[in-house]
N, C-alpha and C positions, 0 to 999 in steps of 0.2 A: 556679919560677914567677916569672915579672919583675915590675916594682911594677906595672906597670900592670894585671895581671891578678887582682894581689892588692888592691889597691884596688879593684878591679870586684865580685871574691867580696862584700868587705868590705861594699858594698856593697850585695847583692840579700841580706846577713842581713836589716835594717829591710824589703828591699822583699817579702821571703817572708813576713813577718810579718803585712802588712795582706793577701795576696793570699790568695784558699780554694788549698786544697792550693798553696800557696805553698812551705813547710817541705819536701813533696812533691818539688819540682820542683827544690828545691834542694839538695836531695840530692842529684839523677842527675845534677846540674847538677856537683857536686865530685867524683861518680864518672866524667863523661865525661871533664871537664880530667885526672882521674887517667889515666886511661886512654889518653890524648892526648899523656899527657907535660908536662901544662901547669901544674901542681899543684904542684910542687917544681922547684927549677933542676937544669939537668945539672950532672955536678961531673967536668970531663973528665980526673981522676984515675980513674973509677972504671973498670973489667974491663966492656968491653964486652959487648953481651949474644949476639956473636959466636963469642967465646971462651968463653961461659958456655954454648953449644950441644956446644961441643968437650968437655967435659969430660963434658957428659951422655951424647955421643954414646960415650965409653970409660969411663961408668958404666954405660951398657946392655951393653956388649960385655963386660963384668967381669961383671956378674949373671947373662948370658946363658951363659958361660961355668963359672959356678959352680952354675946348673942351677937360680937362683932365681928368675930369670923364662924366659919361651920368648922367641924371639926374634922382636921384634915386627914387624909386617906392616911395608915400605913406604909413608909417606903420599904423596901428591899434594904437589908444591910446590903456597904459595901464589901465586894467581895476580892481578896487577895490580889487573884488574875485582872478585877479592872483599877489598881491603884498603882500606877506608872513608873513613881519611884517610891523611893523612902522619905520621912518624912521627919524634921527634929521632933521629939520626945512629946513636946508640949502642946502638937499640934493634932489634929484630929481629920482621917477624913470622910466625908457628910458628902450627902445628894443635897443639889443646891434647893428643892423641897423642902429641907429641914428646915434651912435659914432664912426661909421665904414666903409669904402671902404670896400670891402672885395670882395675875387675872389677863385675860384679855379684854378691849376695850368695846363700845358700841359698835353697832352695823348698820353702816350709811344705808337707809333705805325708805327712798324720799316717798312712799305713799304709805306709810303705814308708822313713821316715828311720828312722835309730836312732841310737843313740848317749843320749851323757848328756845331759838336760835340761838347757839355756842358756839365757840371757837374751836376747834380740835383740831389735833397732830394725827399725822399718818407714816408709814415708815419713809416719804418722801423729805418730811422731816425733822427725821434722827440720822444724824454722822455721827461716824465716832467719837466720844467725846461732846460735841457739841449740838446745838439743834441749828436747822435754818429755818427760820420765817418769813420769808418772801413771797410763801403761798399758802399763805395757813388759812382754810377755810370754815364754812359753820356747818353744822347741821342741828336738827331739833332735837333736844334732850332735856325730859323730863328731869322733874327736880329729886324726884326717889331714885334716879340712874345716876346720878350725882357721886352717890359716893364710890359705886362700881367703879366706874370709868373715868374718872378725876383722879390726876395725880397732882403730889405735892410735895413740898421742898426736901428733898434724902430718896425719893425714889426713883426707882435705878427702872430707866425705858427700855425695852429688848424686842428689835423688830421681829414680828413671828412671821413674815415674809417680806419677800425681795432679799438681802443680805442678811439672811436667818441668823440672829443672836447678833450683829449689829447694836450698841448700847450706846448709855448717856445716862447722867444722873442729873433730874431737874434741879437747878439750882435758884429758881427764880420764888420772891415767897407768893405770887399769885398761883394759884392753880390753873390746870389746863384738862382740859378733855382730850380723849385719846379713842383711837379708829381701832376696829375689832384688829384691826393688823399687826396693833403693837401688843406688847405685853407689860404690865407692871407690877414690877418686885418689890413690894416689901420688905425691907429686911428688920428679922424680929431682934430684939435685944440692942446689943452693941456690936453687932457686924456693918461693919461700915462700906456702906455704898458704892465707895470710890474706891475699896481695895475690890470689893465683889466688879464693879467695873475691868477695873487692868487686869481680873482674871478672865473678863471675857475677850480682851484685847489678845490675852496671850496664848490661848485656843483658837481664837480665830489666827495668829500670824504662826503657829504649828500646824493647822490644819485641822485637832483635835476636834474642831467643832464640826466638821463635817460628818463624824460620826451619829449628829444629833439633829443632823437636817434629812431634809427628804426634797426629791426633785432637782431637777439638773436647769440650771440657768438661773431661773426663778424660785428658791429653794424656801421651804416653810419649815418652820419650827412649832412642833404642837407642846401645849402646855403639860403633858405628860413627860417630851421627852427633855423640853425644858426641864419639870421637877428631879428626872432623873441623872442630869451633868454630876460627874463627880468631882466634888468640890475641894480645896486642901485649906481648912478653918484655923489659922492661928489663932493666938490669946489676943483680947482686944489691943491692948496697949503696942504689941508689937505690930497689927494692923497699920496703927497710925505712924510706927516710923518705918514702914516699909511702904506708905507712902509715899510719905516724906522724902525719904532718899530715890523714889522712882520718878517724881517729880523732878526733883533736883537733876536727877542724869539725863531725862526728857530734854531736860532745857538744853542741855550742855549739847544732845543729838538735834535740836533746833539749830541751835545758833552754829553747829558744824554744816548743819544744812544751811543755810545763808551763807558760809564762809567758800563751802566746797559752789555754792550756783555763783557767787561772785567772783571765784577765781575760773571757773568754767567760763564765765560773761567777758569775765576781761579778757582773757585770750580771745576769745573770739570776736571779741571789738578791736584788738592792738591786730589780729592779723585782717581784719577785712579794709583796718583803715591803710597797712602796709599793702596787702593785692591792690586797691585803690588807686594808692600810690602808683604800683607798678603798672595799673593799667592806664592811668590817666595823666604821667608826665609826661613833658616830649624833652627835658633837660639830660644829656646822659648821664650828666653825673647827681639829679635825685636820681634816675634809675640805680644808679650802681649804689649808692647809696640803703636805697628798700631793699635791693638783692644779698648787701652784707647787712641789714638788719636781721632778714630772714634767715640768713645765713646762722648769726652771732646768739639768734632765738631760736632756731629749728627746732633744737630737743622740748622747748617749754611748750611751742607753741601746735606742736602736732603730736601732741598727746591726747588731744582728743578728734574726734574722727570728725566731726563739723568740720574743722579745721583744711581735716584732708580733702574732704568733700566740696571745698572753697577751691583748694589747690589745684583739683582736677579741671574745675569751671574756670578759674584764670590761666590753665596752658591753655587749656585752647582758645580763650578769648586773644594772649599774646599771640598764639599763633594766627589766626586769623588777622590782626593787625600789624603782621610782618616783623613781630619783635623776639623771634623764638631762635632765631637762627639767619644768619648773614644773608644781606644781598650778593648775588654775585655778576659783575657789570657784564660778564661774556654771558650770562641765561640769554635764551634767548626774550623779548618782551610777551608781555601778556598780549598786547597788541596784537602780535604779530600772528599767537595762537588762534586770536581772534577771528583773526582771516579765515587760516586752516580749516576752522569750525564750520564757517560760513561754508567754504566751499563744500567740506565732506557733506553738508548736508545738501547743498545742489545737489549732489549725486546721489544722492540717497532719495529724494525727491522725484530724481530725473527715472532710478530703477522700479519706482514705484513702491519701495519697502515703508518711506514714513511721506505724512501729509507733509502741504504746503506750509509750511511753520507760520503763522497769523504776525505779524510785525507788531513788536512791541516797544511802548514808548522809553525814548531815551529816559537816562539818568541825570536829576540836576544836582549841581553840587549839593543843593539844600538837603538832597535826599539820602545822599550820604552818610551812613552810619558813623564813621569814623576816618581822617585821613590813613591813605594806603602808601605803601612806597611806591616811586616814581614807575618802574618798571612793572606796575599790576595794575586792572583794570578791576574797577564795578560793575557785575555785569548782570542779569534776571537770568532766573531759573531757566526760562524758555529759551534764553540763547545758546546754554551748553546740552539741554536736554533734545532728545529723540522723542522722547512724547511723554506726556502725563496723563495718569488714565485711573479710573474708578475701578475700586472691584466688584467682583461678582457677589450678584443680590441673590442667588440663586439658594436653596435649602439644603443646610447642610444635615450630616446621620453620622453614629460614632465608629462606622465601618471603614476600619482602619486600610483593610486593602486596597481604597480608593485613594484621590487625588488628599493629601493634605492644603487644609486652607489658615493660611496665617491672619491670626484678628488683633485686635485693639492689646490683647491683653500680652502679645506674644516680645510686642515693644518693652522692653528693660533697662531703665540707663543706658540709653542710645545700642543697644545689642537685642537680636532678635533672639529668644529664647524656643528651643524647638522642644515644647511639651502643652499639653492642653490642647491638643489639633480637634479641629472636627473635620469633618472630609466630604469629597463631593465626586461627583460620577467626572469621568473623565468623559464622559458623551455630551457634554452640555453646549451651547452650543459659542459658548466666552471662550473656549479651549480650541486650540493653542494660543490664541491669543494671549489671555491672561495669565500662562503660566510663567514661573519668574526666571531670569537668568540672575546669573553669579553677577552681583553688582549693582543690581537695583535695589533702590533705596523705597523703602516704607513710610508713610505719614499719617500718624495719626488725625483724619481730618472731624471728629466727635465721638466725643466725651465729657467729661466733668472738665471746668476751665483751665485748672492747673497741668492736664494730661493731653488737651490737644496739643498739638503739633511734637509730641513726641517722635523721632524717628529712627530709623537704623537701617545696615545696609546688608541684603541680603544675599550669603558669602556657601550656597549648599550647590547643589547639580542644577542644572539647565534643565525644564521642563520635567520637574520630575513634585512641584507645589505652587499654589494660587494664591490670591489673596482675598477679603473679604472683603466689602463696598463702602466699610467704614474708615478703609485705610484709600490713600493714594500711590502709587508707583509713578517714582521719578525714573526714568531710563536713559542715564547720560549718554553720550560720543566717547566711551571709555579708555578707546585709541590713542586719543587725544585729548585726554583729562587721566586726574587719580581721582576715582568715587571716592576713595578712603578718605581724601582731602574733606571732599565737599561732603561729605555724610558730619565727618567732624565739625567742616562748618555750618554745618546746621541744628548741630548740636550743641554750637559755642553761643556764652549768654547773650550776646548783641542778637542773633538768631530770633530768639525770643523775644528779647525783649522790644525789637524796637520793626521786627517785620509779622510776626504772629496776633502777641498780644493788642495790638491798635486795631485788629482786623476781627479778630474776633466776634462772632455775633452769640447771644447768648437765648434763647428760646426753651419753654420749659422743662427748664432745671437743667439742659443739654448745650454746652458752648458747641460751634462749628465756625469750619473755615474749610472753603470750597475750592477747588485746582485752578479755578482762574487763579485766585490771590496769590496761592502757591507758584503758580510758574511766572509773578511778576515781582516777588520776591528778592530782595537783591542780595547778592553773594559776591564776597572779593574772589578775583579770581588773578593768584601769582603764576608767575614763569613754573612751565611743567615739572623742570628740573628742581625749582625750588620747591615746589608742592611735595614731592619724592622726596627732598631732604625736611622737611614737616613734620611727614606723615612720623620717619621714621626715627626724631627727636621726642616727637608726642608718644611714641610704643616706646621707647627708654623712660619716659619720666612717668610713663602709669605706671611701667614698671616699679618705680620708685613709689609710686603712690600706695600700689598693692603691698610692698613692703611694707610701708609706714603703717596700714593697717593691721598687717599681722602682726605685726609688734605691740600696737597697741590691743589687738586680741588677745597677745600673749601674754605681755604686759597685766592686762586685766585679770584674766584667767588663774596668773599667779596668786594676785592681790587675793581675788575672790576663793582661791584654796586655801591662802594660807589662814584668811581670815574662818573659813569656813571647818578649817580644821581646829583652831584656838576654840571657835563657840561650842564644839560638838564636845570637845577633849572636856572645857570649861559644862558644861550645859549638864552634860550626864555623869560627871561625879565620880565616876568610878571607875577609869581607867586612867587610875594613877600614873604608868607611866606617859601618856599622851598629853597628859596633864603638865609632866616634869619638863615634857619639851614645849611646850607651848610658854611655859615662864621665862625660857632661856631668849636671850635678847638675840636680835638681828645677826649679829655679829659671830654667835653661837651656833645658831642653826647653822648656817654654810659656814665650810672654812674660811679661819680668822685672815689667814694671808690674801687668801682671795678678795675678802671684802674691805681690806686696809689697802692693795691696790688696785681694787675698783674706786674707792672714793680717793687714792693719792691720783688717779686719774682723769677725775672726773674735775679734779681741782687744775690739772694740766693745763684739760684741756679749756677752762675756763681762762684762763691764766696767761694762757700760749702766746697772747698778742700783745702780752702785757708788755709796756716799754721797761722795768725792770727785774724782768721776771729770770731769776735765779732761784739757787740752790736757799739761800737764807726765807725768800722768800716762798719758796717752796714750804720751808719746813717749819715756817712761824705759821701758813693756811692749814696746813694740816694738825699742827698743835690746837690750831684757832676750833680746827672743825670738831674733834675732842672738847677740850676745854668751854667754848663757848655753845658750837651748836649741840652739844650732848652725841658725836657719832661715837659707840664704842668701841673704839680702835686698840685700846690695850696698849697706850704708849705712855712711857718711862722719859719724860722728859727731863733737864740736867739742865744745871744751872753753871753752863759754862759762857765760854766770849761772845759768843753770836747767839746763844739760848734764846727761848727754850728749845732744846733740840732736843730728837732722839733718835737713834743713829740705825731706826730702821731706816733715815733716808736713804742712806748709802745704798741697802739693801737693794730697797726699790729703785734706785739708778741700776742695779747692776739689771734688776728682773726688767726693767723698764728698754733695757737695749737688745737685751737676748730677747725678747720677745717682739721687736722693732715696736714701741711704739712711740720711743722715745727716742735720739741721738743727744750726749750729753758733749759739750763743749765746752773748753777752758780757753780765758781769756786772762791773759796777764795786762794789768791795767796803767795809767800813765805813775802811780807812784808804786809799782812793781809787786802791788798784790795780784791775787789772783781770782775768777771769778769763773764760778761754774754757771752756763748756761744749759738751755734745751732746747730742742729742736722739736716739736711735734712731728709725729708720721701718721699716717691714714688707721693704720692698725689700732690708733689711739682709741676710735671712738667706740668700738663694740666693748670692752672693759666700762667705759668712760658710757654709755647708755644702759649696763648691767648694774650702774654704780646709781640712777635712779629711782629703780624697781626695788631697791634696797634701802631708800633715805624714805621717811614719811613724808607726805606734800608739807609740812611744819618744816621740817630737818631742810628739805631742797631750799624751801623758800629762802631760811634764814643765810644759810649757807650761802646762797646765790648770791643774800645783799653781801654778804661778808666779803666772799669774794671782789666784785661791784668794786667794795667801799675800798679794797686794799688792791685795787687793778691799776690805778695812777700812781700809785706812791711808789720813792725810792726805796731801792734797800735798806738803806738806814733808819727811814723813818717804819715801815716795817717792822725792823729789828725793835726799833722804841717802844712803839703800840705794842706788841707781843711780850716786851718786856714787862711793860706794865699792867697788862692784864694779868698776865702769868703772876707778879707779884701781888696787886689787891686780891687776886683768887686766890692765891695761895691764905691770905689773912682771914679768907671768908671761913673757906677749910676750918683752920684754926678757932674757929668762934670768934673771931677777932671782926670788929667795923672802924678800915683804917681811917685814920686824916690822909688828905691829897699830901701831905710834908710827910709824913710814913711809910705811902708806896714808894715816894721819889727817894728818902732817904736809904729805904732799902734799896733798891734800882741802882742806887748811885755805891754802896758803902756795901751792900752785902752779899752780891751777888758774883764779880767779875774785875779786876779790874780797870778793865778796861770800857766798863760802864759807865766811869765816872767822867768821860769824856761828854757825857749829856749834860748838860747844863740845866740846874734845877727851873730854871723858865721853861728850857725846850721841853722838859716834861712836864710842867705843868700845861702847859698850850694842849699837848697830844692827851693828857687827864681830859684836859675839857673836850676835845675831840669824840673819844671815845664815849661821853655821855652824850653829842650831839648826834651821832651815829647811834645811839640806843644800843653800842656793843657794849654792855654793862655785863662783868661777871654772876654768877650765881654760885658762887662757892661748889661748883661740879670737881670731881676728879679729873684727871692724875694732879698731885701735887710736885712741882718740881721739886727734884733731888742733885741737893752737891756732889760733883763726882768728880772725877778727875778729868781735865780739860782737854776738849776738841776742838778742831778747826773746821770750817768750812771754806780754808783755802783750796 
């Protein structure tokens, strides 16, 4: 592998990490290079893999000879058009035939085998890589079938169906018997197992191998076209360290996978224990508290869509327990609606439009889901609805020109989706009845457990669609209610959780839940006018929600192009310039100004609430984020009075006001210096979330603590810690491994001087600081440079 391919690997680890199936991609990414020959150097000492064909070729003519194998058929030379790419000098390409015994194994067939009861494998257990024995069963096999279908330690398993060419090499020294279904490869000479292995890994995650299966779903591989795969055979010796090194970077894609599932884990344990919070204090100030948590973590913590998906289910759980949006003491009461209720349905009673409503039992505090504010009542389905009612059981036909009928499947995250209709004759004898108005709501009353009581509120024409008998229709007093309210509240998690799920009955394989349980159901029911200011709190913050997703769509989308263009540019070799760009660092690809004030923003707005948060301070995080977290920003820092500086800060105050995101303010202080502040503005955050997509989850993290760790501290101390890193990392630069009396003596004697005002204690304390913090240099660029002296007055 030459540096430049190895720095490119090196590379797309941080870019696999923010991208979905990134770790994925980067796999087949080190299996193609393997395979390509581009993964380890040639070492043109080693037995070309020319000569390594000769010796198999008078290893098969010896076995065939000693009567151990038959002698095997003639293959096809490879021919130009099937050999994918080119291949280094030494390597040769062969039908995996050449390099192979290969057989299938016995055939279970329990009236006619005999023999002694054995163990054997079937393709249920070979996984990739590994085998499982959980089910490993016997069947009879003669002792002359023995050597047929027994394998042993070096040979390479390959399912011939279910995941056709699926593999594993037995590693164990007992032997094992194997099902007509697997196949087992020999490999002759010194072709080594486990490199023939990861070639079959990296056909199958290109797809290659599909050209050598047959059958859709359940796909078979016959031993013919098995022999025929075409194979790319290096010299042994290079086999073993193209292992070697594929092994090595496996691990490295393991342990990113454990890193990237625990940093996904933890967000999403830090935000369901903050909703929690917010759903189960009654202190206002935890509340306010979880909401500037949320606040302070937004961008970490809804970067992944579980997250958002939490977000959606605690507004409306807040909203349902009165915390989304103010009381207001002139509403009129819930109570009072109560009445209205009552009476509009005497009259509706009295006109003969609905039945006599059946009385239903009061509410005990016990039954209470959660306390409500004073001015809202708890109240059953049955007292705000007009009727609840089954749909029609009647046969439905795909004759569109008919009645549409809504079913089980038309329920979607609480919204009816109008597609998959079946339809029904409008002459039936449910109609007019059963057809739906604008505002009746849908309940899923059976299905699978997790799907009943799904619902939604159905928002098309009057009379003009039905419904199916597995759903129920609530039909409120809508006069005198918002359905939008109560559709939500029945779609908020207490809903489920604590009136659906207890009620549940569950009958073969099928949960249900019948319109009685449903119309005794209990729902809070706020002042109308507050339900109207609710509803329309809740369509702004989905609004916010639907954002959050397409950002992380987008978000993603990026990661997964950019990554997807580095493995293809890397992968196929030969389009040199795609290749030139893909080496160039972050900072390269898009312009450099844009992404030095995307990350001097992102540091802002991290920064913004900081109690000493200035200009010095500004521009020791942004040295820091260079210098320590490795961001390539292309700064020229100077080792002047307030150093390290470098005076694109200036720059970016000015780009930072013309574009509002920033207001800068001067403060002259009580011993008549002066002090630049900032002001954050709303415009901050789109640079300052652009400044994400651009750091690797490595880069954010560190950064994040950096920041953290330098959010409490004065300017001064600041200025110290930045001095001192600046100077041991300057020593690293240098070849140089200072003493703690070294850093300080340069700090103090050679830098400013006005540095010498630190007292060789105070920097020794902030030395130790700095290793208790784990902010340890690593001798990265820029090195400070003596220049001629600025101020950050």
């Amino acid at each position: 592998m030459n540096k430049h391919t190895a720095e490119l690997l090196e590379k797309h680890f941080d870019t696999a990490f923010a991208a979905p199936n990134g770790i994925k991609k980067l796999r087949e990414l080190i299996l193609t290079l393997a395979m390509q020959g581009k993964l380890v150097p040639q070492d043109p000492n080693d037995q070309p893999a020319s000569e390594l064909l000769q010796e198999i070729e008078a290893e098969k003519q010896r076995l065939v000879k000693a009567g151990t194998i038959k002698k095997p058929k003639p293959l096809p030379p490879v021919t130009e058009q099937e050999k994918p790419y080119a291949l280094p000098k030494e390597w040769k390409w062969v039908r995996f035939g050449e390099i192979a015994q290969h057989n299938s194994g016995k055939t279970l067939d329990g009236g006619r085998n005999t023999g002694l009861p054995r163990k054997y494998i079937t393709t249920s257990n070979v996984y990739w890589g590994r085998f499982q024995f959980n089910n490993v069963r016997e069947m009879l096999i003669r002792e002359d079938e023995l050597d047929k279908c027994s394998a042993r330690k070096g040979d390479l398993l390959i399912c011939e169906g279910g995941e056709a060419g699926r593999a594993a090499v037995w590693e164990l020294p007992e032997e094992i018997c194997f099902q007509n279904h697997v196949h087992r490869a020999r490999l002759y000479k010194d072709v080594n197992p486990y490199f023939a292995y990861r070639f079959f890994e990296k056909i199958n995650a290109s797809g290659e191998i599909n050209n050598y299966r047959k059958g859709v779903g359940i796909s078979n591989m016959s031993s013919k076209a098995l022999a025929s795969i075409v194979f790319p055979l290096p010299p042994t010796s290079e086999q073993r360290r193209i292992i070697a090194k594929i092994d090595e970077l496996m691990a490295r894609c393991d342990e990113l996978e454990k890193l990237r599932t625990a940093q996904q884990g933890g967000r999403l344990t830090v935000h369901a224990a903050t909703i929690k919070q917010l759903l189960n204090i009654t202190e206002p100030v935890q509340h306010q508290r979880a909401q500037a948590f949320l606040a302070e973590h937004f961008g970490e913590l809804y970067t992944v869509k579980e997250n958002v998906t939490e977000l959606r289910k605690a507004i409306l759980q807040l909203a349902v327990m009165g915390k989304l949006v103010p009381q207001d003491p002139n509403d009129q009461p819930a109570s009072e609606l109560l009445k209205e209720i009552e009476v509009e349905k005497q009259r509706l009673v009295k006109e003969g439009k609905i039945k006599k409503p059946k009385p239903v039992p009061s509410i005990a505090q016990a039954d209470e889901p959660f306390p409500v504010p004073d001015n809202w009542r708890w109240v059953r389905i049955a007292e705000l609805a007009e009727s609840v009612d089954y749909g029609t059981s009647q046969k439905t036909c795909d004759d569109s020109s008919l009645v549409p009928v809504y079913r089980m499947g038309n329920i979607v995250d609480g919204r009816l989706i109008d597609e998959g209709f079946k339809y029904i004759s409008p002459k039936i004898d449910e109609l007019p009845r059963l057809f739906l108005q604008p505002n009746d709501i849908l309940f899923n009353r059976t299905n699978s457990y997790e799907l009943v009581g799904k619902s939604a509120r159905y928002t098309g024409h009057a009379e003009q669609a039905t419904f199916a008998s597995y759903l129920i229709r609530v039909r409120l007093l809508d006069a005198l209610l918002s359905p939008v309210f109560m559709s939500l509240a029945m779609n908020a998690p207490y809903f489920r959780l604590t009136q659906i799920e207890p009620e549940i009955v569950q009958q073969c394989g099928q949960a249900n839940f019948n319109g009685t349980k449903l119309s005794l159901c209990v729902i809070p029911l706020p002042p109308l006018a507050e339900q109207h200011r609710i509803v329309t709190r809740i369509n702004q913050l989905m609004v916010l929600c639907d954002s959050l997703e397409q950002q992380i769509n987008a978000t993603t989308e990026k990661q997964t192009e950019l990554l997807s263009n580095l493995i293809c540019a890397q992968s196929q070799g030969s389009a040199v310039e795609g290749t030139q760009r893909s080496s160039r660092s972050t900072a390269q690809v898009i312009d450099l100004a844009t992404y030095r004030a995307s990350i001097g923003c992102y540091a802002f707005s991290k920064l913004a609430n900081a109690q000493y948060f200035g200009r010095t301070a500004a521009a020791k995080a942004i040295y820091l984020a260079q210098a320590y977290v490795g961001l390539e920003l292309d700064l020229k820092p100077e080792r002047e009075a307030a150093g390290p500086l470098d005076t694109w800060i200036y720059d970016f105050e000015r780009q930072g006001q013309d574009k509002c995101w920033f207001e800068v303010n001067e403060k002259t202080l009580a011993n008549g210096r002066k002090k630049t502040e900032y002001r954050c503005l709303p415009a901050l955050s789109e640079p300052a979330a652009k400044a994400e997509a651009l750091m690797t989850p490595s880069q954010k993290t560190e950064f994040d603590r950096l920041i953290y760790a330098l959010a409490d501290k004065k300017t001064e101390e600041v200025e110290i810690i930045a001095t001192l890193f600046a100077v041991w990392n300057d020593f690293l630069i240098d070849g140089a491994q200072p003493t703690d009396t070294q850093i300080i003596s340069d700090v103090r004697e050679n830098w400013h001087e006005r540095k010498a005002r630190f007292t060789p204690a105070e920097l020794g304390r902030w030395l130790d600081w700095l290793r208790r913090e784990n902010i340890i240099p690593r001798g990265l660029p820029p090195r400070t440079v003596q220049q001629p002296r600025l101020s950050l007055d």
